[in-house]
N, C-alpha and C positions, 0 to 999 in steps of 0.2 A: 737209450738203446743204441747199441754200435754196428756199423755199417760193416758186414762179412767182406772178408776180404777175398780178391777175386784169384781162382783157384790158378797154383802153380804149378801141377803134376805133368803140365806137360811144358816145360820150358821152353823148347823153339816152339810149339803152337801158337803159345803166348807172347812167342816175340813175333812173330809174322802178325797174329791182330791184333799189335798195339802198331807196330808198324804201317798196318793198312789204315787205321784211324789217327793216326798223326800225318798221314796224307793225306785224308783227309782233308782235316783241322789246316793244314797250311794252306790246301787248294781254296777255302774257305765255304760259304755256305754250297751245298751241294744240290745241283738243279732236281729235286724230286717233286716236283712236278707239282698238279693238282689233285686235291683232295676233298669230298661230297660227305657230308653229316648228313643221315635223313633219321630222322625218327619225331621224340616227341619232348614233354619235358624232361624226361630224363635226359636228350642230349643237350635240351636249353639252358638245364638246373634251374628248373623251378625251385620255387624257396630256402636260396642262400646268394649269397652276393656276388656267386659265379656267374650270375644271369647275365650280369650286365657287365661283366669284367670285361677290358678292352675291346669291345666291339667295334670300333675302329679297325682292327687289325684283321678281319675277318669279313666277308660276304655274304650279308642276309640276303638269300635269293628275294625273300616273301618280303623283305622294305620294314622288318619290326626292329632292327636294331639291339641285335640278340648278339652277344658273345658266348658264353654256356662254355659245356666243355671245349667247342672247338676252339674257341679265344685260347683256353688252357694248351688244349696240344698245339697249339702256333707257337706259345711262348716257349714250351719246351723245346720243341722243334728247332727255332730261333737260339735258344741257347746252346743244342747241339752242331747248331752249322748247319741246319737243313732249312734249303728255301722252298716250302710249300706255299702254292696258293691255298687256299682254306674257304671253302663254302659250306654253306646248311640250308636246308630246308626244312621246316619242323613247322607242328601243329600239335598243341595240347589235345591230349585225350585219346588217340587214336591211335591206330595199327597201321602197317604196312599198305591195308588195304583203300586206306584215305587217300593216302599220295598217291596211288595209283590211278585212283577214282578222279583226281582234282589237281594233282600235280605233274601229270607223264610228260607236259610238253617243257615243263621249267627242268623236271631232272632228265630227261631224252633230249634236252636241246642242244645239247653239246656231248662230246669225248672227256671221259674222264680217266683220271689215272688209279685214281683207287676210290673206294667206297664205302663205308661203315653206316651200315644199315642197322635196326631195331624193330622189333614187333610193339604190341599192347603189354603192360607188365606183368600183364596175369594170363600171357597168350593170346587171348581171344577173352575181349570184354563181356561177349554174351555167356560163353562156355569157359569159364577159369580151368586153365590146367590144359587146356582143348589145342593141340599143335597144329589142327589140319587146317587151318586159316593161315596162320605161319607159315609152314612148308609151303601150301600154295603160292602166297601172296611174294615168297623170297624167290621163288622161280619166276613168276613175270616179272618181278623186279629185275631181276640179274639179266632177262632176256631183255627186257628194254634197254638197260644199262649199256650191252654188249653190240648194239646196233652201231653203236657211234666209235666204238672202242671194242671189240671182240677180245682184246688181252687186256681189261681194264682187271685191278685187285681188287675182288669185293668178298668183304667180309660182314659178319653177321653178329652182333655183341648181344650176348648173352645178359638181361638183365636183374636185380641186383631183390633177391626177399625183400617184401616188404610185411615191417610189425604190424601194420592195420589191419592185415588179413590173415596172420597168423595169430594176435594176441587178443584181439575183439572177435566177438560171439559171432559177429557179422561178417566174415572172412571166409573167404572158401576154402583156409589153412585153417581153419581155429582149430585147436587142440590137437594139430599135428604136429604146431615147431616149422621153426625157420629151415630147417634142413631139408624138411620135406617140400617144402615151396621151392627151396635152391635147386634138390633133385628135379623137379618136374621141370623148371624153366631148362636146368641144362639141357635134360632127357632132348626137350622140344625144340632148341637151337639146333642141338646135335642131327635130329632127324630132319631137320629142315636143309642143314648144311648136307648134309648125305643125299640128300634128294635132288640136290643141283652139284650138279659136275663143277669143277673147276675152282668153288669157295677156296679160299682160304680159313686155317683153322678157326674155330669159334673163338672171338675174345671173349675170356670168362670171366667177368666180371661180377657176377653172381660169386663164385668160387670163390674168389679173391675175399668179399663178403667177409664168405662165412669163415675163411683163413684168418683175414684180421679179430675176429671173434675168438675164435680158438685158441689163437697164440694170445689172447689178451692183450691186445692191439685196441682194440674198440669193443666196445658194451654188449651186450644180447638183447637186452630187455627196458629198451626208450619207457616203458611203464615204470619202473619201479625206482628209476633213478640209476646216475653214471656213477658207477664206481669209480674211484678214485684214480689218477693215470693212465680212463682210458678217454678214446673219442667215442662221441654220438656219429654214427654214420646216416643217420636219418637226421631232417631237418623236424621240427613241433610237428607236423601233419602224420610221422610216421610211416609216412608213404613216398614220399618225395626224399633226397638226399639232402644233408648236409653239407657243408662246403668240405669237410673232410669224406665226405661220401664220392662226391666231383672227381675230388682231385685223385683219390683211391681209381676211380671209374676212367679219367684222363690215364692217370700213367698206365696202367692194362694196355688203354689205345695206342698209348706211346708207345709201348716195349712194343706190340702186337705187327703196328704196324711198318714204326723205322727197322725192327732191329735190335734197337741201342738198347743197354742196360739200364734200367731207371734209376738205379742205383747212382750212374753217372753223375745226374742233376746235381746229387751232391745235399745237403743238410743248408746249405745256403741259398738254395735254389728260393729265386726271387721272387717267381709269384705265390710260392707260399707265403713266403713274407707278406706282401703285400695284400692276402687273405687274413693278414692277422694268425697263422701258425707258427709253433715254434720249430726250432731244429730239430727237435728228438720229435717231435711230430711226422715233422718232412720226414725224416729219416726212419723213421715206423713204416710209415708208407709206403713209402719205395723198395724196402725190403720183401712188404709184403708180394707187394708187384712182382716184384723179381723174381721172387720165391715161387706166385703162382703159375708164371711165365715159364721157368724152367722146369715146372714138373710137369707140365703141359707140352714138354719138349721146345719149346722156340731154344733157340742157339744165338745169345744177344750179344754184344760187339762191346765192350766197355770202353766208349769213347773218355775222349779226358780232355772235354773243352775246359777255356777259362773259368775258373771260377773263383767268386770274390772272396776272401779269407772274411768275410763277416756278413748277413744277411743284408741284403741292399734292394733297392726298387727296379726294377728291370729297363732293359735300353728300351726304346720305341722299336715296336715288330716290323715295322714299317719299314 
């Protein structure tokens, strides 16, 4: 699959931001400050080998020695010239409502610069589909957040259907389709994000999903076997992501929250390599990203860092 090329209709637009991103690139990494993961395994990746990917480069508030996606968006981050510091706090199984219950004084203990926040994946573990635990739980969260930092950027990622509960009998989707589980979860971001002033927009990451499906990017149906040429975005459990699910789930955070076109990263982009993906992998992805990103309107910067003419191991984030 080949990487679209970035649009020329407006020639001087296009010279002023390549111009401001080759200022950038020379100024070198760009001080953007700190950055807070709170959620659960979906931001840890449970069950693929994004779990424990450079956790070195990142801050387990909680001492577990988690990289997950945030380890991913450092590395991107780190490849476009941007110097984030990178924290998380995460607990399997649970909603918004945990960390609030058990965590206020580790994520209120300091000012942050920006935040990406997550609910339960089925909204509310007791009531599937249920936003009013969400909505609630993202307004005291954003209020505690804003005590330390009143202009911190907090965002709410929309999370991603899952086959277990759409394609077994025992799901609270069964025999509605992935679509229908997609629609609810946005629905429920949507209305949580509307309910608190000042969000920034939803990462949809769900969306993206189901885009990668559509376009035959990745599979529908982990049941019945992967067709040929595409990705599994669920890991064996059906429920949890895949490393191609992860890194789908990163770049979203990536475009979301730098900006920058994921596109950027480029087909050589290092920690796929080093997940074991190939180029036209990477390069599936990204597009998707991109694709979800712009029709959600973000307005992304197409940075043009270094990058290696051939797939290689990434420098230390450090």
């Amino acid at each position: 699959m080949t990487l679209r090329p970035f649009s020329v209709r407006h020639p001087s637009r296009c010279a002023r931001v390549f111009a401001f991103a080759g200022l950038l690139a020379a100024a070198g990494p760009a001080a953007a400050g700190s950055i807070l993961f709170v959620g659960n395994s979906f931001t840890y990746a449970q069950g693929s080998p994004v779990h424990g990917y450079r956790a070195d480069s990142v801050t387990d508030l909680n001492g577990q020695g988690i990289g997950g996606m945030p380890a991913l968006f450092k590395s991107f981050t780190v490849q476009a010239g941007l110097a984030y510091d990178v924290y998380l706090e995460t607990q399997g199984g649970v909603g918004l409502d945990w960390h609030l219950a058990h965590k206020s004084d580790v994520i209120g203990g300091r000012a942050w610069d920006s935040v990406v926040m997550h609910g339960y994946s089925t909204l509310d573990a007791a009531r599937p589909g249920d936003p009013a635990l969400l909505v609630d739980t993202v307004r005291h969260m954003s209020a505690l957040l804003r005590v330390r930092n009143p202009a911190v950027e907090i965002r709410v990622m929309e999370t991603w259907p899952r086959a277990d509960q759409t394609y077994e009998s025992r799901g609270a989707w069964y025999g509605k389709g992935l679509d229908a589980m997609a629609h609810d979860l946005r629905a429920g971001y949507d209305e949580a994000a509307a309910a608190t002033p000042g969000l920034k927009p939803v990462i949809a990451v769900g969306d993206a999903w189901m885009r990668a499906i559509r376009t035959g990017v990745a599979d529908a149906n982990p049941y019945d076997g992967i067709d040929a040429g595409k990705v599994d975005l669920w890991t064996d459990d059906h429920y949890h992501a895949s490393t191609f699910g992860y890194y789908l789930e990163t770049l979203m955070v990536f475009g979301s929250v730098t900006g920058v076109d994921p596109r950027s990263l480029g087909a050589n982009e290092c920690s796929g390599y080093e997940l074991g993906m190939s180029q036209a992998q990477v390069a599936a992805l990204e597009q998707v990203a991109f694709d979800q990103l712009a029709d959600g309107g973000a307005r992304l910067v197409p940075m043009k860092p270094a990058r290696p003419v051939k797939p290689a191991h990434c420098a230390p984030a450090r």
